[in-house]
N, C-alpha and C positions, 0 to 999 in steps of 0.2 A: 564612553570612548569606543571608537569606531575599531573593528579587527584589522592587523598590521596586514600591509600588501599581500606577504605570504603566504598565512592562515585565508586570506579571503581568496589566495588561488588555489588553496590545498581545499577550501570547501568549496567551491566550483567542480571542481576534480571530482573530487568525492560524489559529490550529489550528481554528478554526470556516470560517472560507475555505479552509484547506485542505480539508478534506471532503468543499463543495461544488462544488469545482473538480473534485477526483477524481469524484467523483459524474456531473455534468456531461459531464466527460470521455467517464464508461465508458455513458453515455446516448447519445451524440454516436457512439461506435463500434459500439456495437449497434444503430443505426439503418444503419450502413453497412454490416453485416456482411446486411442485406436483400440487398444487391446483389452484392458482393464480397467474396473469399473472405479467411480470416484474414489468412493472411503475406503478403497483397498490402495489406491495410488497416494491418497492423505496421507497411512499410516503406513506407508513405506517409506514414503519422504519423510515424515515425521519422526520415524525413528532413526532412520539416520542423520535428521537434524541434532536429536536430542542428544544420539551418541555423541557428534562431534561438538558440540556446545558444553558436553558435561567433560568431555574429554580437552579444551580451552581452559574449563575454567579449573580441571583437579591441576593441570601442567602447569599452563600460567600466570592464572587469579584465584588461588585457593582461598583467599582473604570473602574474598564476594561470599561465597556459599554459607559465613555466618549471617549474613541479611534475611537470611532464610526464615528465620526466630523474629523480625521485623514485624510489627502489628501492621506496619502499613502495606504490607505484602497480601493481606484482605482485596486488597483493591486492586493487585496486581492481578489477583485469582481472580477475579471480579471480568477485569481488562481478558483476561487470557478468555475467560469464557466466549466474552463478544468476539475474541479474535477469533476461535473457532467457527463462530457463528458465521462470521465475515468470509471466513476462508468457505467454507463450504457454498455458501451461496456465491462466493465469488467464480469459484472451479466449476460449480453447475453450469452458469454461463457461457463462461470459458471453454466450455466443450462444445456450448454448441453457435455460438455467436466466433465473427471473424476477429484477429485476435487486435488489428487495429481501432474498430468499434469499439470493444469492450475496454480495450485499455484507454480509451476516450473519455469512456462514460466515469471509466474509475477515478480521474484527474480531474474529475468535480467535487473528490474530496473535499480540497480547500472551502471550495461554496459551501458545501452543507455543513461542514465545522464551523465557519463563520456564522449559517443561521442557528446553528446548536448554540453555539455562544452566548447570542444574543439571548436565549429564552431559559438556559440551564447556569449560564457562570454573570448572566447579568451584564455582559459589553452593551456597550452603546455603540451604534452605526446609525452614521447619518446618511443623509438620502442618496448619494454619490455610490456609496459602498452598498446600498439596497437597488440602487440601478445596474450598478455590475452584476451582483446578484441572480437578477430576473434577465438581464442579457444572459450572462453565463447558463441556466437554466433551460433559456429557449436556443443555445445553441446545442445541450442538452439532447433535446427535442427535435431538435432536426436531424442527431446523430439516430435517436431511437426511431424517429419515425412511426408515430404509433397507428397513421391513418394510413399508411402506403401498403405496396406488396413487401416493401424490405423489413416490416414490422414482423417479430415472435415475441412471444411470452418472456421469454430469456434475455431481452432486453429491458421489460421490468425487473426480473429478478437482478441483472448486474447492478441496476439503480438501487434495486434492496440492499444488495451485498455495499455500495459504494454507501448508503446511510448506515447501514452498519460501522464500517468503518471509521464514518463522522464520530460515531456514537463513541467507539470507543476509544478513538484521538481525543476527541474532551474529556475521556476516563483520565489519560494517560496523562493527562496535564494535572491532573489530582494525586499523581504517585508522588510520593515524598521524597525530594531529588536527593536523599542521602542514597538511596535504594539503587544500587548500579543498574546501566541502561542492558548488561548483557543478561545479568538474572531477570530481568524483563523481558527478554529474548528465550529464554531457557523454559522459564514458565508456560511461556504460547506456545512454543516447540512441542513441549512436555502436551500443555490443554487441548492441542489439536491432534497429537498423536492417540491421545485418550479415548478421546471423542470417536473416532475412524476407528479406534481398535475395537470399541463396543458395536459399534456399526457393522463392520467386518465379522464379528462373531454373531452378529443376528443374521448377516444375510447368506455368510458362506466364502470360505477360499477361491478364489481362482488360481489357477498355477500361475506363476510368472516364469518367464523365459529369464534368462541372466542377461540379454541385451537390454532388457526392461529394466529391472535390478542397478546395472549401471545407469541407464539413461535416469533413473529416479536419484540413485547416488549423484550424480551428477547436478540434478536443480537442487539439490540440496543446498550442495556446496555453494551455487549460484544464488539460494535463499537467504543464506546465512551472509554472502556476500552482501546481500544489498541491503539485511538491516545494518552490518558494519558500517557499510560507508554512510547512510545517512546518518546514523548516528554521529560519525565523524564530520560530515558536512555540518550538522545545528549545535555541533558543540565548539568547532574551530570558526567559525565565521557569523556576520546574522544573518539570520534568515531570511531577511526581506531579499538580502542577495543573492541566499542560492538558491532559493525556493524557486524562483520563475525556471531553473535547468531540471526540475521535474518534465517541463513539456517537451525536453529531449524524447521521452519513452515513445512520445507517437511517432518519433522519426526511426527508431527502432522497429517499434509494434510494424508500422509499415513496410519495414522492409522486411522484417521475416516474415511476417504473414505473406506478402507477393511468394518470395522466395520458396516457403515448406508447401503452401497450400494456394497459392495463384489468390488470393485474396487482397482485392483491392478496392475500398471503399466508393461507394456512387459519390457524384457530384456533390449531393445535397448535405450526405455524411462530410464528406471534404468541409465545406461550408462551414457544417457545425462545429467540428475540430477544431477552426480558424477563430471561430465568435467564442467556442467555448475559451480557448486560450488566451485570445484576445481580454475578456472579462475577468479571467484570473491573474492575468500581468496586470489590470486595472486595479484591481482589490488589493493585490499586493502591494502596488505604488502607493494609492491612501493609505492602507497602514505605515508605510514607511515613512509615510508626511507625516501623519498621524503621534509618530514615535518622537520624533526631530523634533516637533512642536511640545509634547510633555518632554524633553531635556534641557529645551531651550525656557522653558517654564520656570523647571530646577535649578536651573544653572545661577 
């Protein structure tokens, strides 16, 4: 059964503030990354994620934190790790690539979970959804540019960071859905904050200014936002719906990046923006077919 009117405008909604929270977010951290170095700017945000997610769920969901004792929570720690992983190579990027580019490159998520799929959970894709694929891919590649002047290194690594991702979006499909989605949220908080804090103590303090301090409290808050609303987006509506309002963020990305740092992608990036998008509205439409056909199967 298809989600009522309302749930499919409240997940529209949702998945459209999700975006621009993230968005927001990764604006808020690359203005910090001016001053202070990555795994010290990780583990400030981190710990104010962790506070405010531990301090959600002792106020309003004390019930969650028995999941804790949960065997399937193995795999959460698991996920959290890659998230760390994720994040860090993602912010490497992020600091030095323009903030539309990268947030380009990361919105091939989808593509690489779908090839993850294929080879790790056993999907079948027929040649339709393997031609979006290698489109999606090669518009990829005209964002990165790897033979031009506008090519750096840090353009592979956001593709790293965006496989990573894949990686551990097909983890996360293996958590056992009894396992609430914000202790899943609390866990990465927690794994990332970890990670930055051992990083920080190998490499050394910097002092932070208090307009840093806020500016970091601040993505936080924007952090924590935008796992909420997607979460609210794929639990109130389907996904084939709201998932295409992800490529909202390049319209975002795009305008902060002009606006903080005069950052405006060449032609060819443009281009690839359009094919990359393009390819992901495709892939999403086949599975939607895709879906309809196994109900009308059952039916």
């Amino acid at each position: 059964m298809s989600a009522p009117l309302t749930d499919t405008r409240r997940g529209i909604i949702a998945m459209c503030l999700s975006m621009v929270t993230f968005i927001v977010n990764d604006a808020m951290v690359k203005l910090a990354s001016e001053r202070l170095p990555m795994d010290q700017i990780v583990f400030i945000r981190g710990i104010f994620a962790s506070l405010l997610l531990l301090a959600w769920l002792s106020i309003g969901q004390p019930w969650v934190l028995r999941f804790i004792r949960h065997r399937g929570m193995v795999r959460v720690g698991w996920r959290s790790v890659l998230d760390a992983l994720s994040t860090f190579t993602y912010l490497w990027a992020l600091f030095h690539l323009p903030l539309p580019n990268i947030s380009a490159i990361n919105l091939s998520s989808p593509l690489m979970v779908t090839v993850l799929a294929i080879f790790f959970l056993g999907e079948k894709v027929a040649w339709r959804r393997w031609s979006a694929i290698i489109v999606g891919l090669i518009g990829v590649m005209m964002i990165v540019q790897p033979s031009s002047d506008a090519f750096t290194w840090f353009s592979v690594v956001a593709v790293a960071a965006t496989v990573l991702g894949a990686v551990r979006d097909v983890m996360t499909r293996r958590i056992a859905l009894e396992i609430p989605s914000i202790l899943v949220t609390f866990a990465t908080a927690v794994a990332v904050a970890t990670v930055a804090g051992i990083s920080v103590a190998a490499t050394g303090w910097t002092p932070v200014a208090v307009s840093d301090l806020l500016l970091l409290a601040g993505a936080s808050v924007f952090l924590i936002g935008g796992y909420h609303f997607i979460i609210v987006a794929m639990r109130v509506a389907e996904t084939s719906i709201v998932s295409p309002f992800r490529y909202t963020a390049i319209l975002w990305a795009i305008i902060l990046g002009y606006v903080l740092w005069g950052e405006v992608p060449n032609p060819l990036a443009l281009a690839g923006i359009v094919v990359l998008v393009a390819s992901g509205l495709y892939l999403m439409h086949r599975e939607r077919l895709a879906r309809l056909k196994e109900k009308a199967a059952d039916a």
